[in-house]
C-alpha positions as a LaTeX table, in Angstrom:
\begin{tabular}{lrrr}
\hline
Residue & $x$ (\AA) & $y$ (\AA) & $z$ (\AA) \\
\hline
Unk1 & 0.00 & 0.00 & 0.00 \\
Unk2 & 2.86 & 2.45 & 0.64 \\
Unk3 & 3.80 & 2.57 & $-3.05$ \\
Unk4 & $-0.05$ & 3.42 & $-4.13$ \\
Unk5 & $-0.54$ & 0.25 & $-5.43$ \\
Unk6 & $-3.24$ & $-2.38$ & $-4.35$ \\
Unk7 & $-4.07$ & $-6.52$ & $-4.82$ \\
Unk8 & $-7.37$ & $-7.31$ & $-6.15$ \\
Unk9 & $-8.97$ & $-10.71$ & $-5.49$ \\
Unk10 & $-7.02$ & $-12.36$ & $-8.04$ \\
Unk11 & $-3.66$ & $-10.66$ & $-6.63$ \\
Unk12 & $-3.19$ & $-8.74$ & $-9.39$ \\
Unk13 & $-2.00$ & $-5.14$ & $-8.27$ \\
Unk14 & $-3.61$ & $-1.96$ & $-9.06$ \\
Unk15 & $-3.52$ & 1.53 & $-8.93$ \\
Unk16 & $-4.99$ & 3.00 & $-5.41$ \\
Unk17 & $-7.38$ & 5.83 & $-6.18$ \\
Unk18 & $-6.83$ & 7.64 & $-3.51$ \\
Unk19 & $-6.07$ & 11.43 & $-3.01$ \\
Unk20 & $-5.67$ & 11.19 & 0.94 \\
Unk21 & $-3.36$ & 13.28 & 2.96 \\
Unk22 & $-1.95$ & 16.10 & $-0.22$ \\
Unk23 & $-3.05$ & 19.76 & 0.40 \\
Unk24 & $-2.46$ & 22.26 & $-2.36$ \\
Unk25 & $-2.04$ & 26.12 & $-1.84$ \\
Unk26 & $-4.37$ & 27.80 & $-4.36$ \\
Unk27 & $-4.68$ & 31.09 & $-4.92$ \\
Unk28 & $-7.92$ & 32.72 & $-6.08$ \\
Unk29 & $-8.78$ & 35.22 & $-8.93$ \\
Unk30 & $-9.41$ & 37.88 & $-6.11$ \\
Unk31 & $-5.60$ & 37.19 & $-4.80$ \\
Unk32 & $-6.57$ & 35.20 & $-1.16$ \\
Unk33 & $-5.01$ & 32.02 & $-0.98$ \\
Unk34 & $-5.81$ & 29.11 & 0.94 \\
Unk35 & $-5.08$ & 25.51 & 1.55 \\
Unk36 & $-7.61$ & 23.41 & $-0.47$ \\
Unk37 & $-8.04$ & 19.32 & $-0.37$ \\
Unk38 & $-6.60$ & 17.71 & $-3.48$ \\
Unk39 & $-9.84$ & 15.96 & $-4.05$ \\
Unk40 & $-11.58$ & 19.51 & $-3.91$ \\
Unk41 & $-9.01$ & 20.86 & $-7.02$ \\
Unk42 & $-9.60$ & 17.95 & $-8.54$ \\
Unk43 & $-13.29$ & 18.11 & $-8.91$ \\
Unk44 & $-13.08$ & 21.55 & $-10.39$ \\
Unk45 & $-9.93$ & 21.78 & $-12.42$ \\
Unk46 & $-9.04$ & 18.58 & $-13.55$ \\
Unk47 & $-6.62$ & 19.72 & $-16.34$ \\
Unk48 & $-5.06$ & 22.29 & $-14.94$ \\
Unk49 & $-4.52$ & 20.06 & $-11.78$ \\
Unk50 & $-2.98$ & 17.44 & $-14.36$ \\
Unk51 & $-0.85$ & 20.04 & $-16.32$ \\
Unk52 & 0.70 & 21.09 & $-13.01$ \\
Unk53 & 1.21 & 17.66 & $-11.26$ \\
Unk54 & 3.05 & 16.87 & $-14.61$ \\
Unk55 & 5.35 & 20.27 & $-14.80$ \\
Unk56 & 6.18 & 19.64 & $-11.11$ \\
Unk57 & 7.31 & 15.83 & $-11.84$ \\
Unk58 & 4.73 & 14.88 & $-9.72$ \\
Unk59 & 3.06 & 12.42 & $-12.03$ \\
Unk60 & 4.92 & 8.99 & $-10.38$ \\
Unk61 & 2.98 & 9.81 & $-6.71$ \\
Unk62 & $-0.01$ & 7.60 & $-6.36$ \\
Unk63 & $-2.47$ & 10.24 & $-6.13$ \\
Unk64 & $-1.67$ & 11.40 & $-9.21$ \\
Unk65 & $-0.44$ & 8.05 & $-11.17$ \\
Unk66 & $-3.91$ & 6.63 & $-11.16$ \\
Unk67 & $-6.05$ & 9.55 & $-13.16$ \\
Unk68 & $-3.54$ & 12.59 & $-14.11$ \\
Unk69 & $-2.12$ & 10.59 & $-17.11$ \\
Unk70 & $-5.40$ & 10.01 & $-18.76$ \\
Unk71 & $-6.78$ & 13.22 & $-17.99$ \\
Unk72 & $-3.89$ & 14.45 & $-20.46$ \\
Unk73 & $-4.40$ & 12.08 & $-22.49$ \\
Unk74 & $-8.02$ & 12.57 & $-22.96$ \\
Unk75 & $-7.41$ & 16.66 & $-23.15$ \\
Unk76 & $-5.49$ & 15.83 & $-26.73$ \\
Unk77 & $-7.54$ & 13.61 & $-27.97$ \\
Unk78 & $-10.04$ & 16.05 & $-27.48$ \\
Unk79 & $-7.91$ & 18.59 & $-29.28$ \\
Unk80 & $-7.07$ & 16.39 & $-31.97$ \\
Unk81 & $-10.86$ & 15.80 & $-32.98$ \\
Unk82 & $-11.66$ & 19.38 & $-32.46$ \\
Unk83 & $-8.75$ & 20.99 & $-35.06$ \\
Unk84 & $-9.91$ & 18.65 & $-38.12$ \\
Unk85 & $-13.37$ & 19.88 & $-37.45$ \\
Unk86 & $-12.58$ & 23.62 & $-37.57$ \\
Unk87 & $-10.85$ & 23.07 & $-41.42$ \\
Unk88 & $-13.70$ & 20.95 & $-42.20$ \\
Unk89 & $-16.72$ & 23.49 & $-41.01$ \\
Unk90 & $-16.90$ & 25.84 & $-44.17$ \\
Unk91 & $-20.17$ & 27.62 & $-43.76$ \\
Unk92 & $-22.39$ & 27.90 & $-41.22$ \\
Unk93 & $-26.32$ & 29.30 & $-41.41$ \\
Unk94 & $-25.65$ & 29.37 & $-44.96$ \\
Unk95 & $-22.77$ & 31.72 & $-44.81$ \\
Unk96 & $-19.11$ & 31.15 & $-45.36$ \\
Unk97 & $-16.57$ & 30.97 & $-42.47$ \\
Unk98 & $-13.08$ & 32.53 & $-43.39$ \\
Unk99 & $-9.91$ & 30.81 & $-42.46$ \\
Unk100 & $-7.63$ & 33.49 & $-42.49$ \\
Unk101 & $-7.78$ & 36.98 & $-42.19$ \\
Unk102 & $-7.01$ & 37.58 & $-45.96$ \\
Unk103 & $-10.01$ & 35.33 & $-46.72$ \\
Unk104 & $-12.61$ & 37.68 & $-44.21$ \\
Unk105 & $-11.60$ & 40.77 & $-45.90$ \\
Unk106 & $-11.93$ & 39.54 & $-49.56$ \\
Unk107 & $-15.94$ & 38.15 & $-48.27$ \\
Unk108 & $-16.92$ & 41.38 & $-47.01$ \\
Unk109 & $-14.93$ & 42.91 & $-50.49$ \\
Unk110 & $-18.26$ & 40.53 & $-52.31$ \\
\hline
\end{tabular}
């Protein structure tokens, strides 16, 4: 258990999700700061949580090792279906979307 890992029934081990005992000093948009539960940051800003656990090497402790990974992971998948989608969307309510800048000036030119 010390190294965040668990036996199932079939003594297989596992992950522990578990985000006991880490405290992380936030600091708000109005400039307070305060000591906030893990699980609390976690709930509301997964991917920032993630980004940060992985810039401060922290992605090997066991509360991270069991969800931060695949949180980035799922953030570029995400990414990488939303990018094709913005080349591929060419008009929208019947009216042409510009690409570049060039493009927008030469439609309001028509």
């Amino acid at each position: 258990i010390s190294d965040g890992t668990v036996e199932d029934g079939s003594r297989n081990k596992k992950l522990k999700r578990t985000t006991a005992g880490w405290h992380l000093k936030v600091e708000f948009a109005n400039g307070e700061t305060e000591w906030v539960t893990l699980k609390d940051v976690k709930g509301s800003n997964p991917l920032e949580l993630a980004d940060y656990a992985q810039s401060h090497g922290l992605l090997e402790e066991p509360a991270f090792a069991w969800w931060a990974p695949f949180a980035l992971k799922k953030r570029e998948r995400n990414i990488a279906k939303a990018v094709p989608k913005y080349w591929r969307t060419t008009h929208k309510f019947g009216i042409e979307v510009p690409k570049t800048v060039e493009r927008a000036y030469e439609i309001d030119k028509e």
